[in-house]
gemmi code that builds the backbone of each chain (N, CA, C; Angstrom):
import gemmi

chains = {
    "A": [
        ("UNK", (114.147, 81.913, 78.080), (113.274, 83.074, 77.894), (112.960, 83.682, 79.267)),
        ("UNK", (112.976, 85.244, 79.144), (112.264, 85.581, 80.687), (111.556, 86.456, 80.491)),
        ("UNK", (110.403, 86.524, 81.648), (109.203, 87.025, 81.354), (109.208, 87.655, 82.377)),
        ("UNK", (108.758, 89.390, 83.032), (108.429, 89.770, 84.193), (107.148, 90.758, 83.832)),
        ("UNK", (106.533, 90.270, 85.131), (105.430, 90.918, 85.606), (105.677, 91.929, 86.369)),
        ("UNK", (104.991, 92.927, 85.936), (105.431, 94.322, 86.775), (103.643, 94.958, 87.294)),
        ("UNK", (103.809, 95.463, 88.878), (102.782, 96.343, 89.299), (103.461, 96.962, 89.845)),
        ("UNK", (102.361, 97.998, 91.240), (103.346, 99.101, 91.793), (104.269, 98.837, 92.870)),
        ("UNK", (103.527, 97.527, 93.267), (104.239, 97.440, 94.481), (105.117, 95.809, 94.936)),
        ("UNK", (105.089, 95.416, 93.627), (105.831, 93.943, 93.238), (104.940, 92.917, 94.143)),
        ("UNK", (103.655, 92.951, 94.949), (103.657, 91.921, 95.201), (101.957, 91.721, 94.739)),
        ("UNK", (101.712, 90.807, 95.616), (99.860, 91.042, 94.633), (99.318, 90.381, 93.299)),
        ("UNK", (99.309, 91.873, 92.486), (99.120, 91.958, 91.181), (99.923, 90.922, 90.536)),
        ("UNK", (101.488, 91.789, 90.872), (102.402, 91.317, 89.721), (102.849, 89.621, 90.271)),
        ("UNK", (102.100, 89.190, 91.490), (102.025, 87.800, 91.569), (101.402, 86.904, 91.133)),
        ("UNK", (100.320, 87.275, 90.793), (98.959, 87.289, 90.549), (99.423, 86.410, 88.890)),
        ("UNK", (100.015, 87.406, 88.265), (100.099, 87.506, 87.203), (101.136, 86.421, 86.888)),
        ("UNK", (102.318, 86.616, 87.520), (103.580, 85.332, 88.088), (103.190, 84.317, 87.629)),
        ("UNK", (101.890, 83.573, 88.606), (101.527, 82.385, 89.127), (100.584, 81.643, 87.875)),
        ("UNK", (99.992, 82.701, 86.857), (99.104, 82.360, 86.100), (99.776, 81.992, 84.904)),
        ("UNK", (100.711, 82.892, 84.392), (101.721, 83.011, 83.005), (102.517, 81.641, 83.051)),
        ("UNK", (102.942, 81.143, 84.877), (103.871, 79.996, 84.809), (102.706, 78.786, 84.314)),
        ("UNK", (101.422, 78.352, 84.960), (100.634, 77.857, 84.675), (100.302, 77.940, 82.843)),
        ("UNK", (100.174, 78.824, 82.414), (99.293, 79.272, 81.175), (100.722, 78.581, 80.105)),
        ("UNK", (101.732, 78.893, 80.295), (103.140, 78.354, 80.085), (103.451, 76.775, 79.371)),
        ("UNK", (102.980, 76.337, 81.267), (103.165, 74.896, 81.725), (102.698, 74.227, 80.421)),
        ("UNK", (100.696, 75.188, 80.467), (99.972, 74.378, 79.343), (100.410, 74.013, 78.190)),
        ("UNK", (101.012, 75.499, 77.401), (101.303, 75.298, 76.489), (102.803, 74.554, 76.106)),
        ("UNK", (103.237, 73.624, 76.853), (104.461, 73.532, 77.092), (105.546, 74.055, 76.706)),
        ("UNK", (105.913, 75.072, 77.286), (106.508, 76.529, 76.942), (107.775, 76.481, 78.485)),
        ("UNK", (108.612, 77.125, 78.755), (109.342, 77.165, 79.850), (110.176, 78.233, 79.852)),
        ("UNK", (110.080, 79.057, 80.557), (110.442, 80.537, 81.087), (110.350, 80.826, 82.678)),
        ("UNK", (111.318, 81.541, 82.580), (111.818, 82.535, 84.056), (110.929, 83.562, 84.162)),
        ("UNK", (110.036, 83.715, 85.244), (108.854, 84.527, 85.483), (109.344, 85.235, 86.536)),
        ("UNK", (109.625, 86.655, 86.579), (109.833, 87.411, 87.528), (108.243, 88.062, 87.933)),
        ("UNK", (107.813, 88.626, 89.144), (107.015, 89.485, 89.607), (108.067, 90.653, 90.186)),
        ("UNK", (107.868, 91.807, 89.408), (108.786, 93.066, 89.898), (107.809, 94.054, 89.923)),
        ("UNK", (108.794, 95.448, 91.069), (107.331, 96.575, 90.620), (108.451, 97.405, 90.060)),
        ("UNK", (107.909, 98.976, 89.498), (108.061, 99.966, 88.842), (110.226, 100.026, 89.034)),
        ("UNK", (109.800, 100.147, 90.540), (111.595, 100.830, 91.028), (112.236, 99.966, 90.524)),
        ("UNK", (112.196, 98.314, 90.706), (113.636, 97.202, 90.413), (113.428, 97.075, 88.719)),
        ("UNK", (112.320, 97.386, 88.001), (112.328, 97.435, 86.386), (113.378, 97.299, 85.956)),
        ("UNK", (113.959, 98.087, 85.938), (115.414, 98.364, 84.540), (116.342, 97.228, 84.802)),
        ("UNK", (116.254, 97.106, 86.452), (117.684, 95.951, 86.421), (116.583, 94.330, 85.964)),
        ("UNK", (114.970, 94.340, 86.748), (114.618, 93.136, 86.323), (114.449, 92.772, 85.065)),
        ("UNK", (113.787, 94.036, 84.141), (113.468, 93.358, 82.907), (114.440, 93.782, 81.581)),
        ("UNK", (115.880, 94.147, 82.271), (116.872, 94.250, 81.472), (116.965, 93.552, 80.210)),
        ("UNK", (117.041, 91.714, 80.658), (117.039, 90.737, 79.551), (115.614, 90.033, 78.933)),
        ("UNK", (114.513, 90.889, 79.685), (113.358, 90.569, 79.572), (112.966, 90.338, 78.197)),
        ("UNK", (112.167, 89.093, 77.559), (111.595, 89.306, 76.170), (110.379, 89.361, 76.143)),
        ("UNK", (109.561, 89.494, 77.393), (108.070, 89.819, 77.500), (108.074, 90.743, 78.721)),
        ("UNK", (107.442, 91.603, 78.600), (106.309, 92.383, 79.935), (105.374, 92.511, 80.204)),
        ("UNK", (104.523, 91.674, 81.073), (103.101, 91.778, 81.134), (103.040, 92.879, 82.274)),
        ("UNK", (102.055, 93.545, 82.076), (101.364, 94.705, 82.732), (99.572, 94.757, 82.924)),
        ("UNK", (99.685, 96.239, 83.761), (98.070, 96.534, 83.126), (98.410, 98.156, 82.525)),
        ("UNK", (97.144, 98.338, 81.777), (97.285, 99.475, 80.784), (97.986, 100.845, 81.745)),
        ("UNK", (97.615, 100.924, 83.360), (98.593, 102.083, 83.881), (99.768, 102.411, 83.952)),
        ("UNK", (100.421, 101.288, 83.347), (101.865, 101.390, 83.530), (102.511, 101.066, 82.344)),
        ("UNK", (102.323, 101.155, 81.299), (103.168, 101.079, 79.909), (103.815, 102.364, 79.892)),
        ("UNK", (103.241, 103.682, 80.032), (104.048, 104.920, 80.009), (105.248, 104.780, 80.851)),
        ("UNK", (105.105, 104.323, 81.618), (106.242, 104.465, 83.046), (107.365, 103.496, 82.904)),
        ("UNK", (107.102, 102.449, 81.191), (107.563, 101.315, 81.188), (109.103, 101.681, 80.659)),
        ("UNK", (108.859, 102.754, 79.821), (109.759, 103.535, 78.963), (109.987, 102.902, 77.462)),
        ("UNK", (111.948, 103.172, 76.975), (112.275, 102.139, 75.894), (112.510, 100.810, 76.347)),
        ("UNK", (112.169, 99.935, 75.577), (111.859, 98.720, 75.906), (112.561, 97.907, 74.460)),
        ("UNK", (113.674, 96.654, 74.800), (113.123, 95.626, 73.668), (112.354, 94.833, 73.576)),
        ("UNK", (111.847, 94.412, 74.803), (110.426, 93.479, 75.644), (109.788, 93.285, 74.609)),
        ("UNK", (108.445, 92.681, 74.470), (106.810, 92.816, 73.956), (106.114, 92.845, 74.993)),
        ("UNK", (105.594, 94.392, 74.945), (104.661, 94.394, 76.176), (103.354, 94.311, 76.445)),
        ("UNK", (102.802, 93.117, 76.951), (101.459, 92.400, 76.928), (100.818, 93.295, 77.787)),
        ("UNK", (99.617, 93.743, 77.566), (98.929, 94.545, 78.262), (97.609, 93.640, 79.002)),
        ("UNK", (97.538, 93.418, 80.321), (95.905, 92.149, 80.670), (95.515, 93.158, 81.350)),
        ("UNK", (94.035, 92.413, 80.564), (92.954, 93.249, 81.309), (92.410, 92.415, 82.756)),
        ("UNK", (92.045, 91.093, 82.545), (91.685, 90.287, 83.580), (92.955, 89.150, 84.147)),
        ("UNK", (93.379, 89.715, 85.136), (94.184, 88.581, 85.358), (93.895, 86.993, 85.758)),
        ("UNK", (92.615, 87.213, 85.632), (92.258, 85.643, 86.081), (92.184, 84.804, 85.070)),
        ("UNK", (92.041, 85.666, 84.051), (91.627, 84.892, 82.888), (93.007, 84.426, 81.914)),
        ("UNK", (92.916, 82.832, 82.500), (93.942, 82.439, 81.551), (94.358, 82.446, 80.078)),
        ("UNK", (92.619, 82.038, 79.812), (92.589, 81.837, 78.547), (93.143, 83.483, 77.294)),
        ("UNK", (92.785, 84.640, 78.498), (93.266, 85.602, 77.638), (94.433, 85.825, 77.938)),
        ("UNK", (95.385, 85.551, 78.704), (96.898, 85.471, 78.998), (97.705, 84.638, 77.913)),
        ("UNK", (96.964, 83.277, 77.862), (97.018, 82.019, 77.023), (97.087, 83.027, 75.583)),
        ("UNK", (96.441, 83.771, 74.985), (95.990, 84.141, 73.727), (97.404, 85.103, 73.611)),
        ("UNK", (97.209, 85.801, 74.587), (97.997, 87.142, 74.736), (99.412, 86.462, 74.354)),
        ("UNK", (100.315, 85.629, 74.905), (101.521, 84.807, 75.141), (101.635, 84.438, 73.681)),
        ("UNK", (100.792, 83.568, 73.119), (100.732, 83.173, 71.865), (101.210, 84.118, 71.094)),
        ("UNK", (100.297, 85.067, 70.830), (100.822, 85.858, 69.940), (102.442, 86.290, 70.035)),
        ("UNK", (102.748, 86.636, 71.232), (104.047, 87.615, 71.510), (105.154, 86.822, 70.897)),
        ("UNK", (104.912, 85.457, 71.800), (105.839, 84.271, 70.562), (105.816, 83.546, 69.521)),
        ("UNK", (104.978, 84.078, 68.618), (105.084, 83.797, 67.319), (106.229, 84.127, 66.516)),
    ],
    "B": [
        ("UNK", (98.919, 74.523, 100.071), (99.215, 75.881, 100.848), (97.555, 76.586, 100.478)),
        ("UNK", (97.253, 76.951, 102.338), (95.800, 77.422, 101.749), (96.164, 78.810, 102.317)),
        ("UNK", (94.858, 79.813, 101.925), (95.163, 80.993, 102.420), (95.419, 81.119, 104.409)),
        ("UNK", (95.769, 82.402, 104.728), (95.848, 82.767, 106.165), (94.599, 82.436, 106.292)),
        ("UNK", (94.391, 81.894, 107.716), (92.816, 82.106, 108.343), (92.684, 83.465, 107.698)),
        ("UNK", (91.000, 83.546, 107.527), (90.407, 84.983, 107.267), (89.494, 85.125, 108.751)),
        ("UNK", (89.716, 85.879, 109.413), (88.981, 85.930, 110.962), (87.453, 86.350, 110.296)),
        ("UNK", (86.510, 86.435, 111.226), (85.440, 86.907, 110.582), (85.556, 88.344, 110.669)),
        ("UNK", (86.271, 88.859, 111.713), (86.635, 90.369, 111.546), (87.355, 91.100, 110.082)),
        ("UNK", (87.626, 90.034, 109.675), (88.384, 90.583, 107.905), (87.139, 90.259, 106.916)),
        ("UNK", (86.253, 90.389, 107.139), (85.154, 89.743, 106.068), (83.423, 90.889, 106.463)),
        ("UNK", (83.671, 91.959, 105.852), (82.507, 93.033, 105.549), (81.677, 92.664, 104.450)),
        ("UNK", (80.371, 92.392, 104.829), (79.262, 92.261, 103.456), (78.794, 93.300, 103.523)),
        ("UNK", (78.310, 94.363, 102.670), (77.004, 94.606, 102.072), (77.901, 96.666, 102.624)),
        ("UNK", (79.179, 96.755, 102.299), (79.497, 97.653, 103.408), (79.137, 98.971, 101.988)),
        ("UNK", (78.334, 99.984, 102.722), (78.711, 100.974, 102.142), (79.867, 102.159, 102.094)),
        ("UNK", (79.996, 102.410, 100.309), (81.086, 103.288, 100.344), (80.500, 104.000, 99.351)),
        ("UNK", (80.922, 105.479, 98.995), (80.855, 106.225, 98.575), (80.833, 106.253, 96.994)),
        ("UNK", (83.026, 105.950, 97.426), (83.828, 106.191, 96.403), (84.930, 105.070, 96.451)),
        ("UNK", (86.029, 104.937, 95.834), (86.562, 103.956, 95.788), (87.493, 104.085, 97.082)),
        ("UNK", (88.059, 105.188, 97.693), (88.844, 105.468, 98.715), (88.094, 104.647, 99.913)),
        ("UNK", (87.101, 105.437, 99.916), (85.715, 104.863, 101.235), (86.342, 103.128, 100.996)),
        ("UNK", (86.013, 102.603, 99.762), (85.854, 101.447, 99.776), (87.402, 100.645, 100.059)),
        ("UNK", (88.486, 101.353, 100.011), (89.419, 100.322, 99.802), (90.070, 100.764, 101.738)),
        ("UNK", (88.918, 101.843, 102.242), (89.605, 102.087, 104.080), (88.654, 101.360, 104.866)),
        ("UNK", (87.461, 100.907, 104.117), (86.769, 99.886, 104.992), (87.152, 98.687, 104.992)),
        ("UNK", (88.154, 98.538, 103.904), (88.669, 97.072, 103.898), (90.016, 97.170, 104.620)),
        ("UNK", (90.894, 98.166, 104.916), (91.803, 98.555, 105.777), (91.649, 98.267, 107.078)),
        ("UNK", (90.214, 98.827, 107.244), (89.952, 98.989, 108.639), (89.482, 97.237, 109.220)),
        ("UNK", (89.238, 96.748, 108.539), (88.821, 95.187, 108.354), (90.226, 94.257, 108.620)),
        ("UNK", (91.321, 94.686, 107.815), (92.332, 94.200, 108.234), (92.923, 94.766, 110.003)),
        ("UNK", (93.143, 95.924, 109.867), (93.203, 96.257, 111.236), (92.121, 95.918, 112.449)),
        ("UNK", (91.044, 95.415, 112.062), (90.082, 94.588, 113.366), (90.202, 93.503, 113.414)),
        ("UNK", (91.280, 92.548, 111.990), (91.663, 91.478, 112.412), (92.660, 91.006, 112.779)),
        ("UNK", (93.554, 92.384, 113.155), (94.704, 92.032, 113.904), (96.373, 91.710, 112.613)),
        ("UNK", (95.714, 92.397, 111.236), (96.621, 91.809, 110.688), (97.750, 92.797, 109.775)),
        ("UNK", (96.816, 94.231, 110.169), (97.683, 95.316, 109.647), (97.106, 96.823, 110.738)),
        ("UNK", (98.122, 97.605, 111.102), (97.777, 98.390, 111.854), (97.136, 99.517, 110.819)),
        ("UNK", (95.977, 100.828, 111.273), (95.269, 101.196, 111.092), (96.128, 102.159, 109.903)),
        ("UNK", (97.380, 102.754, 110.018), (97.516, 103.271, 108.663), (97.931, 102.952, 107.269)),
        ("UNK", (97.740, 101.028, 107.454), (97.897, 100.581, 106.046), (96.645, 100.602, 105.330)),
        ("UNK", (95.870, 101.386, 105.513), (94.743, 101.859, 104.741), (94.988, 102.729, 103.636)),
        ("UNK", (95.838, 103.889, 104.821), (96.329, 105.498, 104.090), (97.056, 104.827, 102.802)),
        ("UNK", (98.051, 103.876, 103.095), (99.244, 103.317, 102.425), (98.710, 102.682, 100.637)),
        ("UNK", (97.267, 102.033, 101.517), (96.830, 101.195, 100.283), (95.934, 102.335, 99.271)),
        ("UNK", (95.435, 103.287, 99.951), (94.690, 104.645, 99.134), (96.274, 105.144, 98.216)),
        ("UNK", (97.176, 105.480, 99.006), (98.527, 105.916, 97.930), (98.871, 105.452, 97.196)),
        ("UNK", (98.863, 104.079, 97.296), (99.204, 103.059, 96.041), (98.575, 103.675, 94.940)),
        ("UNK", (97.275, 103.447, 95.428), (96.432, 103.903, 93.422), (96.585, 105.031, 93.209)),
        ("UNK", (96.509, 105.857, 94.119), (96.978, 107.544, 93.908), (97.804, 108.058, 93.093)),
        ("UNK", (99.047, 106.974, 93.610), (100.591, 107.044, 93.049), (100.463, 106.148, 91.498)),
        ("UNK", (99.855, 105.043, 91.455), (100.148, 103.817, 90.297), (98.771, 104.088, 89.090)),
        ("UNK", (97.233, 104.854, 90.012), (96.330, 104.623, 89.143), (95.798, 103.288, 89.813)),
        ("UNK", (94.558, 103.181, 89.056), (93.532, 101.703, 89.590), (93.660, 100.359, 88.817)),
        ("UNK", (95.251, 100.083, 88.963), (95.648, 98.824, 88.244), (95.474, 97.536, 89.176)),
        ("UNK", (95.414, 97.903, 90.669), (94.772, 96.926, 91.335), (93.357, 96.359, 91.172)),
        ("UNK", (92.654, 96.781, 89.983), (91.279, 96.231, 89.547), (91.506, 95.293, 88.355)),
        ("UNK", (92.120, 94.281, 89.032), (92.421, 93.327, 88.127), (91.375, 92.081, 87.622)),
        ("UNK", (90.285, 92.305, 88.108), (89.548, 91.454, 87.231), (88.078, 92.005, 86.990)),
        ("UNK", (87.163, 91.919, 86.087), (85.899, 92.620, 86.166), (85.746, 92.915, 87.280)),
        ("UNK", (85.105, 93.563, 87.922), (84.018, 93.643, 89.575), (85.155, 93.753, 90.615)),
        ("UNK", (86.314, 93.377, 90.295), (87.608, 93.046, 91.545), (88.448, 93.379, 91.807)),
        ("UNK", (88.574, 94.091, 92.988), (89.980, 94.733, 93.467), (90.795, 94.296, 94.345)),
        ("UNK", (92.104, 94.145, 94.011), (93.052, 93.536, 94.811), (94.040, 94.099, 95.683)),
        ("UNK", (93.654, 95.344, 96.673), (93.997, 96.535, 96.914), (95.390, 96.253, 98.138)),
        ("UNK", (96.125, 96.828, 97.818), (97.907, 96.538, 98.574), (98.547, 97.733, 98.849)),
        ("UNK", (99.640, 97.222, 99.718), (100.710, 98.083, 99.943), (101.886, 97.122, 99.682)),
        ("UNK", (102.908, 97.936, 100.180), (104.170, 97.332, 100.541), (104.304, 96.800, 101.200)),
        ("UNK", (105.037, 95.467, 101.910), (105.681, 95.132, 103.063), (106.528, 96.641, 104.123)),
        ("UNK", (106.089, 96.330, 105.344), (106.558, 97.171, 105.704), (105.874, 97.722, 107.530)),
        ("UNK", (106.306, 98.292, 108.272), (106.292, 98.202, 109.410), (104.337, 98.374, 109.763)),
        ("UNK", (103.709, 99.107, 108.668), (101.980, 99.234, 109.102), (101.621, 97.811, 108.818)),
        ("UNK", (102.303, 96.464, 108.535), (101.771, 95.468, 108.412), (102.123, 94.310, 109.718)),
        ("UNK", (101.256, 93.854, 110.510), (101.123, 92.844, 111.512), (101.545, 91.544, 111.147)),
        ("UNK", (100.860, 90.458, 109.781), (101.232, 89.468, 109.706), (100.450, 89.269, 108.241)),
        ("UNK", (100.845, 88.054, 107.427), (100.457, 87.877, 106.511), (98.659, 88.019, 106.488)),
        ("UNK", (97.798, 88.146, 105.828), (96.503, 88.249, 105.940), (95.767, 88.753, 104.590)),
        ("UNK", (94.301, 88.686, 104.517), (93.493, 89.110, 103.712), (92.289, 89.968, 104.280)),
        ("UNK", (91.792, 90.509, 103.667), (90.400, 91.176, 103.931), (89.526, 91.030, 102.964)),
        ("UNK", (88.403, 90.661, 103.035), (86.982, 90.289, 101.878), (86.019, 91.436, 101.933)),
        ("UNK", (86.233, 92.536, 101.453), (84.715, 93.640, 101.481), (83.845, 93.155, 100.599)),
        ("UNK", (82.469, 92.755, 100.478), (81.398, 93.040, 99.592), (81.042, 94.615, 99.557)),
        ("UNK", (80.766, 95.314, 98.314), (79.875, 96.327, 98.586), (78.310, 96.566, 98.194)),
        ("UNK", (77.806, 97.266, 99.405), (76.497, 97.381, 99.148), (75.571, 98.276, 97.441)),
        ("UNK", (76.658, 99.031, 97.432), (76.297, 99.457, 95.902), (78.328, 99.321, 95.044)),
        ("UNK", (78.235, 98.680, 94.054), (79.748, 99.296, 93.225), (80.152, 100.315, 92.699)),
        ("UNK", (81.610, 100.655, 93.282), (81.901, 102.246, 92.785), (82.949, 101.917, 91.795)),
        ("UNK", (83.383, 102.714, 91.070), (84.080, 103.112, 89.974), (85.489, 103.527, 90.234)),
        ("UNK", (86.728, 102.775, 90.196), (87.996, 103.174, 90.240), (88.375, 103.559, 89.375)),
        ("UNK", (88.127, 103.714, 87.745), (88.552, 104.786, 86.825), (89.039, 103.460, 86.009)),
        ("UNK", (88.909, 102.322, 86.285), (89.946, 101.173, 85.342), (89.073, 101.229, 84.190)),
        ("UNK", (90.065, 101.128, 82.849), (89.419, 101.115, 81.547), (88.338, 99.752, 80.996)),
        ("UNK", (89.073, 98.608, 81.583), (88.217, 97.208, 81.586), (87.097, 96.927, 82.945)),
        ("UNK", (87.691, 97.136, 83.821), (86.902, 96.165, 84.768), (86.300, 96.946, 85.538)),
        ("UNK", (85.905, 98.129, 85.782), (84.727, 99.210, 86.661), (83.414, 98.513, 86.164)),
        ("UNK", (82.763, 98.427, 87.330), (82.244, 99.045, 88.287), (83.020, 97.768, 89.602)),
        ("UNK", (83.707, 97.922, 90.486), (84.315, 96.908, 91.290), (82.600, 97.069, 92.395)),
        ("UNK", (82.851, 95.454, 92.732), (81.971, 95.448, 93.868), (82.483, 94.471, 95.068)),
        ("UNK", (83.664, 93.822, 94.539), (84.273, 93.145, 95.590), (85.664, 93.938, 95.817)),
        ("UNK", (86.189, 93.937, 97.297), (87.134, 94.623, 97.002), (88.255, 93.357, 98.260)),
        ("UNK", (89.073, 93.572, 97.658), (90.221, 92.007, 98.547), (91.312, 92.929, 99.162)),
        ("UNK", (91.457, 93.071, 100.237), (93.051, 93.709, 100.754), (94.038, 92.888, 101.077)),
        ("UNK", (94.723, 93.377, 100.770), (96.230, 91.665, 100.984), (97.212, 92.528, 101.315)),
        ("UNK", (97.843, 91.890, 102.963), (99.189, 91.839, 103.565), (99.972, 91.610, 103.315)),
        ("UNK", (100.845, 91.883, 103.240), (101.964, 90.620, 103.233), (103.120, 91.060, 104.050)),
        ("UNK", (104.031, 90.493, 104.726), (104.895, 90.587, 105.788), (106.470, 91.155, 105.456)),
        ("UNK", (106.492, 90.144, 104.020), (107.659, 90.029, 103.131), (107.456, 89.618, 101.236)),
        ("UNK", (107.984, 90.537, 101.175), (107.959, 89.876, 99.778), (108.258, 88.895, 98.646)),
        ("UNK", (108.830, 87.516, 99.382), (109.111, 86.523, 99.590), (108.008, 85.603, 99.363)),
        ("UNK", (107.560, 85.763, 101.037), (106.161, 84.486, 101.380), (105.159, 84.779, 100.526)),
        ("UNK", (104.984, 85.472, 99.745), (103.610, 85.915, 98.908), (103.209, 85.476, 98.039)),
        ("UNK", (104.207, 84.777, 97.558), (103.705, 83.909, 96.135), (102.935, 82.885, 96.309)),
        ("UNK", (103.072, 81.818, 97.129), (102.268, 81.260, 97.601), (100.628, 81.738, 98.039)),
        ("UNK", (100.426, 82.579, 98.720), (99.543, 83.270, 99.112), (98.734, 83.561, 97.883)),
        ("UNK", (99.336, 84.347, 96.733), (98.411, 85.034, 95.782), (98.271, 83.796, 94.654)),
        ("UNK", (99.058, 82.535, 95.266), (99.081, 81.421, 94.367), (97.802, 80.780, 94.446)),
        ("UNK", (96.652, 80.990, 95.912), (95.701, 80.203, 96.176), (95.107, 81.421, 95.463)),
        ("UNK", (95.042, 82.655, 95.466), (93.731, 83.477, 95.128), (93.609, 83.245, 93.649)),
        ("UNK", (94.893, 83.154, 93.135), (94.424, 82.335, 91.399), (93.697, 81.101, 91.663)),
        ("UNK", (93.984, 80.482, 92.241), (92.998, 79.171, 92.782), (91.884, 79.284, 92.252)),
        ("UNK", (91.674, 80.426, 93.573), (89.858, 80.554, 93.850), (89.470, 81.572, 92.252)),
        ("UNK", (89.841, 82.591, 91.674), (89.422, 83.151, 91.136), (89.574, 82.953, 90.195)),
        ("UNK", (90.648, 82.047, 89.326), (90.586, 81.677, 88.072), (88.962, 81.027, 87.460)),
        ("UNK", (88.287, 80.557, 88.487), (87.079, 80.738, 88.444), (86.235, 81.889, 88.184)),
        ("UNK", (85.791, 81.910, 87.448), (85.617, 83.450, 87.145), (83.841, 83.523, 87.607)),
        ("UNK", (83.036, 82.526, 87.947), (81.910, 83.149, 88.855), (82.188, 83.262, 90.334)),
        ("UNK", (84.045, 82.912, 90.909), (83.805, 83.280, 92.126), (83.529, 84.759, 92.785)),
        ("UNK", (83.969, 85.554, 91.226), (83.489, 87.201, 92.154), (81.546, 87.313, 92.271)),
        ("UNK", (81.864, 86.861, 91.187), (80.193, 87.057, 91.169), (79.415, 86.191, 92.725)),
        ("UNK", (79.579, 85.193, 92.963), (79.522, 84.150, 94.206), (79.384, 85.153, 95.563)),
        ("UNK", (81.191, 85.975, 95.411), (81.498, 86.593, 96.365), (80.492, 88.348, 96.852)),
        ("UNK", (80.047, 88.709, 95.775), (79.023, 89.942, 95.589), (77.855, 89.634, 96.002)),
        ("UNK", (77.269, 88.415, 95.716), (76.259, 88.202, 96.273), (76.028, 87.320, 97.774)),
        ("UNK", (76.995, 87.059, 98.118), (77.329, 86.494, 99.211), (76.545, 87.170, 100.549)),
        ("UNK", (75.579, 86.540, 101.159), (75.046, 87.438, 102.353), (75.487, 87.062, 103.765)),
        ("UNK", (76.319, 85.823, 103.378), (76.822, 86.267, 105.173), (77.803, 85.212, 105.149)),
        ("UNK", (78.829, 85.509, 106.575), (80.181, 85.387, 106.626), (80.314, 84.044, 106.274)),
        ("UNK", (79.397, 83.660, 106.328), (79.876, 81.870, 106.187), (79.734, 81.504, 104.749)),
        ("UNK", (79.291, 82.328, 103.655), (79.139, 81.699, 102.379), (80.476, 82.532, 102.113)),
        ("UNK", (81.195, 83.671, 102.481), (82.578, 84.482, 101.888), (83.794, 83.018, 102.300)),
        ("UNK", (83.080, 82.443, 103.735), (84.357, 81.798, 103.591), (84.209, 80.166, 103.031)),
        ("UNK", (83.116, 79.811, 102.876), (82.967, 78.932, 102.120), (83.682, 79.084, 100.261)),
        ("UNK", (83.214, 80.366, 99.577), (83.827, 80.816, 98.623), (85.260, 80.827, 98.513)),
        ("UNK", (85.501, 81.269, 99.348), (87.457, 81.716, 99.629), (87.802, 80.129, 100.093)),
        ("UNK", (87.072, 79.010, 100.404), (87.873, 77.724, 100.795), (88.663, 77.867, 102.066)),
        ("UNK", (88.101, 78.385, 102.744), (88.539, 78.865, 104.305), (87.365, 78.329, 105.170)),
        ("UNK", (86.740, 77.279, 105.443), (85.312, 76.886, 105.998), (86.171, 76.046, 107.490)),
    ],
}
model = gemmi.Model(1)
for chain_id, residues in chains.items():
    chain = gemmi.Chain(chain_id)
    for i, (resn, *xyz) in enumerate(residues, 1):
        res = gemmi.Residue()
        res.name, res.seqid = resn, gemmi.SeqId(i, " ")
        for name, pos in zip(("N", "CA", "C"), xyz):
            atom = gemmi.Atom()
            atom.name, atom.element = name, gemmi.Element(name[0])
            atom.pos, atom.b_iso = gemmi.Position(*pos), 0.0
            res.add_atom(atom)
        chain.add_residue(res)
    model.add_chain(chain)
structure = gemmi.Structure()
structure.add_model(model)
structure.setup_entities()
């Protein structure tokens, strides 16, 4: 499975986000390829992508997608990453 | 892997700003007095949201304000602003920010590590709150695990 995190400027945010999803993952013993990408490398990173986590500014910019694209509001918060993940792979 | 030293020159309490611009060039200017990004990765980090929107307000109260790798950056580093009142970046969840974090980075590589400790500290979720009320340099770096 691969999962990328996208912000504007690939590092930061969309690390941020990286570091938590692999963790939130781990928990659920789950195992996936976690990219952190920004806007420009998109198309080639989340080509085979089956998740995209974001924040709500950038779904427009995300385009067509076969992804599921997770929208977080708090990135700290695992437990809503944790929730968020769940669902997508059901 | 702990964070870069934070000099005390990267660490503003109580700073007033306006607006969110004010707030994310006093934390610019914080990095540039600590030697860790020259003075127009401020401009750089105001374009970001300009260009992307205020998606760097990634957690209630918290902004995680960036640029690119790239020649206005000195060396890996952070900056800690408290603000004296919180302004409003337009984010749909998490406005009113009152902490605002600036982060370097050299390469886009070494960074994971780096933003690997700030999940550390903040997956805690009263460390913003900790960090807002924080009145002086030695409780920001006690918070951040930099003592």
């Amino acid at each position: 499975m691969k999962i990328v995190a996208i912000c504007g400027a690939g590092i930061g945010s969309s690390g941020i986000l990286k570091v938590n999803t692999e963790r939130v993952l781990n928990r659920l013993g789950l195992e996936a390829d976690v990219t952190a990408a920004h806007l420009k490398t998109l198309s080639t990173d989340a080509a085979d992508a089956q998740i995209i986590l974001t924040s709500p500014e950038f779904v427009d910019a995300i385009g067509p997608t076969r992804a599921d694209i997770i929208i977080v509001e708090n990135y700290f918060d695992t437990d809503e990453l944790s929730r968020k993940l769940q669902a997508a792979l059901e | 892997m702990s964070l870069p030293p934070l000099p005390d020159d990267a660490v503003v309490i109580g700073a007033e700003a306006a607006d969110w611009r004010a707030a994310v060039r006093v934390a610019g200017a914080a990095l540039a007095a600590a030697g860790i990004a020259r003075p127009g990765y401020a401009g750089e980090m105001v374009r970001m949201i300009e260009e992307h929107g205020p998606y760097v307000v990634i957690a209630p109260g918290l902004a995680l304000a960036h640029a690119r790798p790239g020649p206005e950056v000195v060396k890996d580093g952070l900056a800690v602003v408290t603000l004296a009142a919180p302004v409003d970046f337009g984010h749909p969840y998490n406005d009113p920010v009152s902490v605002v974090l600036a982060l370097a980075v050299a390469s886009g590589d070494a960074h994971i590590a780096l933003v690997a400790e700030l999940a550390n500290i903040f997956n805690d979720s009263s460390a913003i709150e900790q960090l807002a009320a924080a009145k002086t340099v030695e409780e920001v770096h006690r918070i951040m695990g930099a003592e």
